[in-house]
C-alpha beads as a LAMMPS data file, in Angstrom:
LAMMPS data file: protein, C-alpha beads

152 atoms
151 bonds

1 atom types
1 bond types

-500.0 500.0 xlo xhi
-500.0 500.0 ylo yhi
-500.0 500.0 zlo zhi

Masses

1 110.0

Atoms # bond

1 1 1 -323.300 5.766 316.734
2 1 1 -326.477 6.242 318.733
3 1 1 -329.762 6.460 317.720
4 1 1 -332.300 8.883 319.828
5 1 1 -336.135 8.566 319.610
6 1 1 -339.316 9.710 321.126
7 1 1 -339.949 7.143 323.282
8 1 1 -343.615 5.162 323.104
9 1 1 -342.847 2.309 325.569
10 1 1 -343.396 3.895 329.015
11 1 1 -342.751 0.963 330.750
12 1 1 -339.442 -0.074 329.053
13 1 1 -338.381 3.921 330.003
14 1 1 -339.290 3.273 333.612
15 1 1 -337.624 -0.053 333.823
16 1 1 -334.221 1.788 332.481
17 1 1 -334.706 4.133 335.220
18 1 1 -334.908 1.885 338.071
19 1 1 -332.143 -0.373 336.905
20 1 1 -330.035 2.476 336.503
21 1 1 -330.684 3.895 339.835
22 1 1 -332.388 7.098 338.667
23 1 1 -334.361 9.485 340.904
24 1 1 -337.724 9.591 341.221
25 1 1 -337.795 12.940 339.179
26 1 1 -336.298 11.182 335.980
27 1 1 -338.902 8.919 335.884
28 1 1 -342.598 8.881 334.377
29 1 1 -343.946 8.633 337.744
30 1 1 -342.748 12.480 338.421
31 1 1 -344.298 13.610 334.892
32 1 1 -347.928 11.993 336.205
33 1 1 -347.065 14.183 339.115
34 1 1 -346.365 17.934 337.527
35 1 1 -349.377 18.178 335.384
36 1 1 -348.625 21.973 334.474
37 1 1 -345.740 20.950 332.371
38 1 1 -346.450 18.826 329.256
39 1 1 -343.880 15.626 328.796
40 1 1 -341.790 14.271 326.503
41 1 1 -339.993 10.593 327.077
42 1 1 -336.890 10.430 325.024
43 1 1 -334.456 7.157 324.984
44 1 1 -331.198 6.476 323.333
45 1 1 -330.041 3.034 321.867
46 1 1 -326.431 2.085 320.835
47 1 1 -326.247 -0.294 317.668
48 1 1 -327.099 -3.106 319.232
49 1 1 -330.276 -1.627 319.641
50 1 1 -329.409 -1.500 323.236
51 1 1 -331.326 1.456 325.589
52 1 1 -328.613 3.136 326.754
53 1 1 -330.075 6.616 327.925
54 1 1 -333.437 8.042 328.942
55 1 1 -334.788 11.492 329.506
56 1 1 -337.489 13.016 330.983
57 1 1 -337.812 16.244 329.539
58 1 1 -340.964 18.798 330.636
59 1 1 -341.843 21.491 328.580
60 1 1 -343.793 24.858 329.843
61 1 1 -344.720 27.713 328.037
62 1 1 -343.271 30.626 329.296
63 1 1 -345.114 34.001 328.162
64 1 1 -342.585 36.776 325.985
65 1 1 -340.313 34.080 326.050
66 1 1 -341.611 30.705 324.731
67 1 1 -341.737 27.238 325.013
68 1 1 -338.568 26.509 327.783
69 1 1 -337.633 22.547 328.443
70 1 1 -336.392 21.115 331.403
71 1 1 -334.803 18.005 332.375
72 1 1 -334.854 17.178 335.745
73 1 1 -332.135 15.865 337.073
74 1 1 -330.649 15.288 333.841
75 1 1 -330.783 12.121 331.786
76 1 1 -330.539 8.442 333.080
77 1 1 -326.797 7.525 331.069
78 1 1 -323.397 6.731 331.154
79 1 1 -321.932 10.438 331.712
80 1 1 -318.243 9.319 331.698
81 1 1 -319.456 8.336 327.680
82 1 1 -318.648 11.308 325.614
83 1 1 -319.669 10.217 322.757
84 1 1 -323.145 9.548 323.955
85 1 1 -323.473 13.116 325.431
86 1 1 -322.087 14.542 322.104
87 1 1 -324.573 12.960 319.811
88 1 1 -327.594 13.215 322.724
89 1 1 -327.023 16.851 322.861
90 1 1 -326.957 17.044 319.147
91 1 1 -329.977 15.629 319.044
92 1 1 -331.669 17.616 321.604
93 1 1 -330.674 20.500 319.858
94 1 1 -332.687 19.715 316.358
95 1 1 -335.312 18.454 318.373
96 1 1 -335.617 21.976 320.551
97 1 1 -335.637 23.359 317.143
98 1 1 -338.006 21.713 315.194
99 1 1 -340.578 22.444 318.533
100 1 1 -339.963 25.920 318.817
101 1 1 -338.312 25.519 322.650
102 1 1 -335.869 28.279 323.571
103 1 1 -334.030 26.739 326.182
104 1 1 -333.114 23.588 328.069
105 1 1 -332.615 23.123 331.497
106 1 1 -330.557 20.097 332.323
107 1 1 -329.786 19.208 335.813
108 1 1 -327.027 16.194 336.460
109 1 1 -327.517 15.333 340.009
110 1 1 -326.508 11.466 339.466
111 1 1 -323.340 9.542 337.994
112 1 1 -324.192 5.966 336.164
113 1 1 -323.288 3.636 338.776
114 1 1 -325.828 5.470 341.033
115 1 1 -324.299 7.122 342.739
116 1 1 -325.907 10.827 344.046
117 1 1 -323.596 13.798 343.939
118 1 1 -323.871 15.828 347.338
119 1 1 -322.292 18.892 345.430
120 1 1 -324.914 19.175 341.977
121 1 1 -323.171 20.576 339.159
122 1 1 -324.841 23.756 338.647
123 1 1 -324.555 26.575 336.567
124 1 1 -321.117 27.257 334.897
125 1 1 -319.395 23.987 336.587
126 1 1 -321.327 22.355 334.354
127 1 1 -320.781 23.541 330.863
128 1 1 -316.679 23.537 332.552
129 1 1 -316.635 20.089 333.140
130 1 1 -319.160 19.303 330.173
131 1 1 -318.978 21.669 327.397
132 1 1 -320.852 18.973 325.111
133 1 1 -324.174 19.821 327.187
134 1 1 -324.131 23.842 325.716
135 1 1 -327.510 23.604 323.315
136 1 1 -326.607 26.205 320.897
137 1 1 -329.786 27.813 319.287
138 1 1 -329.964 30.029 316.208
139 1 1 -326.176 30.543 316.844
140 1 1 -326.872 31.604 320.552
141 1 1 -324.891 29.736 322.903
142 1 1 -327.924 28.710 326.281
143 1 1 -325.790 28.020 329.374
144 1 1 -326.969 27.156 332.326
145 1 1 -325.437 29.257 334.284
146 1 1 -326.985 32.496 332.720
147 1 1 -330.100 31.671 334.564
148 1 1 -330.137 32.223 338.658
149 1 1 -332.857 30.005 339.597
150 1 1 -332.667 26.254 338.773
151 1 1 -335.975 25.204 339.721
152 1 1 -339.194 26.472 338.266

Bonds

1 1 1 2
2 1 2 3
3 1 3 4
4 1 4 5
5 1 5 6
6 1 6 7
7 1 7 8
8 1 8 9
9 1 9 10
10 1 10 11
11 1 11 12
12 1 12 13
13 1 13 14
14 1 14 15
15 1 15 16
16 1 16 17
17 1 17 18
18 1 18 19
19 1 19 20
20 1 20 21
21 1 21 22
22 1 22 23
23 1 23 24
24 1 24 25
25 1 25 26
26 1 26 27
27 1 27 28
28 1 28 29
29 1 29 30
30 1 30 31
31 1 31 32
32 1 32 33
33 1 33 34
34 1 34 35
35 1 35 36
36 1 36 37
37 1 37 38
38 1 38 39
39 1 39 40
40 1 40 41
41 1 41 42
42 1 42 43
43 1 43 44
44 1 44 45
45 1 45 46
46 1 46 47
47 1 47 48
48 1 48 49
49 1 49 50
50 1 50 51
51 1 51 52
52 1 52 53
53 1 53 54
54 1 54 55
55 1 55 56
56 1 56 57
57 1 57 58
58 1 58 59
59 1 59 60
60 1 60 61
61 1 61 62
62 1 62 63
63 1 63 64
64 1 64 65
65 1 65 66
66 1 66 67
67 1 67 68
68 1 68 69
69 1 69 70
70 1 70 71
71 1 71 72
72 1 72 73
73 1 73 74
74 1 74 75
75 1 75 76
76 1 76 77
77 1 77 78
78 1 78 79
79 1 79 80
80 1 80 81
81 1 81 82
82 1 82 83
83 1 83 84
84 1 84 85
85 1 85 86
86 1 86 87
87 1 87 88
88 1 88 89
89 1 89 90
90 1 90 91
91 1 91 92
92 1 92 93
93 1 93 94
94 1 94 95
95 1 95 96
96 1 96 97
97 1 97 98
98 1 98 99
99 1 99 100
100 1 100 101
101 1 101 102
102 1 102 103
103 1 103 104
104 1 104 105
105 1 105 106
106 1 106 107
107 1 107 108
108 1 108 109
109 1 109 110
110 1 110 111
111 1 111 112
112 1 112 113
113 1 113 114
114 1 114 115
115 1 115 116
116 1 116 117
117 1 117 118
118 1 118 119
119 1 119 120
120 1 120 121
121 1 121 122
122 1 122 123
123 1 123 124
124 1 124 125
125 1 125 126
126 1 126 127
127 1 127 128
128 1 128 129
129 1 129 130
130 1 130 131
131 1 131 132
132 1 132 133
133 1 133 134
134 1 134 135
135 1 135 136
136 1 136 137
137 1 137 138
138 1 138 139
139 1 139 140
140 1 140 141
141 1 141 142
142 1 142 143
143 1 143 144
144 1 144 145
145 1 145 146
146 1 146 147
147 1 147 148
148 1 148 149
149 1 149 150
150 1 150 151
151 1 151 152
């Protein structure tokens, strides 16, 4: 059981990143640096109260369409923990809901021990190899692979 919060320690999400290897565009550092999009720090902790995921999600208003959320290069976690995934993407969706966004982009570009994939999972490899990351909204499946260009 995990438990997923709004995260208010910036520094404590920054330290995860760099101890986890994460890229430079999952930390707070790249939010300071895309002032169109408005950010949101999210971390996970496992019972022990230990942080065991972070995300850097950006949010941009999109006209006709709505608020749309992106995570760049995916969360800092343990992906091979399905569990974790399950329950993150659970609460993602609730969280998408309760702030009106319509969609969320969510790039995984890096495994947990750090190490950089040279092939990104993108599009419908993604929701193949990790059908626990489809966000279903308002009964409407979003993939990532129904949109054609990954960076916005």
């Amino acid at each position: 059981m995990y438990r997923f919060c709004l995260e208010t320690d910036k520094n404590a999400f920054e330290q995860f990143v760099l101890d986890n290897k994460g890229l430079y565009m999952q930390s707070a550092k790249w939010a300071a640096v895309k002032l169109e999009w408005k950010s949101r720090f999210f971390s996970g902790f496992n019972e022990n109260g230990e942080r065991v995921l972070t995300a850097l999600v950006m949010e941009r208003s999109i006209p006709l369409a709505g608020k749309i959320w992106y995570c760049p290069a995916g969360a800092v976690c343990d992906y091979s923990d399905k569990e974790l995934l399950r329950e993150f993407s659970l609460f993602m969706k609730l969280e998408m809901k309760k702030n009106g966004a319509v969609a969320l982009f969510f790039d995984r570009k890096q495994q947990a021990d750090g190490t950089i994939l040279t092939e990104p999972l993108i599009g419908a490899e993604v929701f193949r190899k990790y059908p626990e990351l489809c966000a279903e909204m308002n009964g409407i499946a979003v993939r990532r692979e129904n949109v054609k260009n990954t960076y916005m």
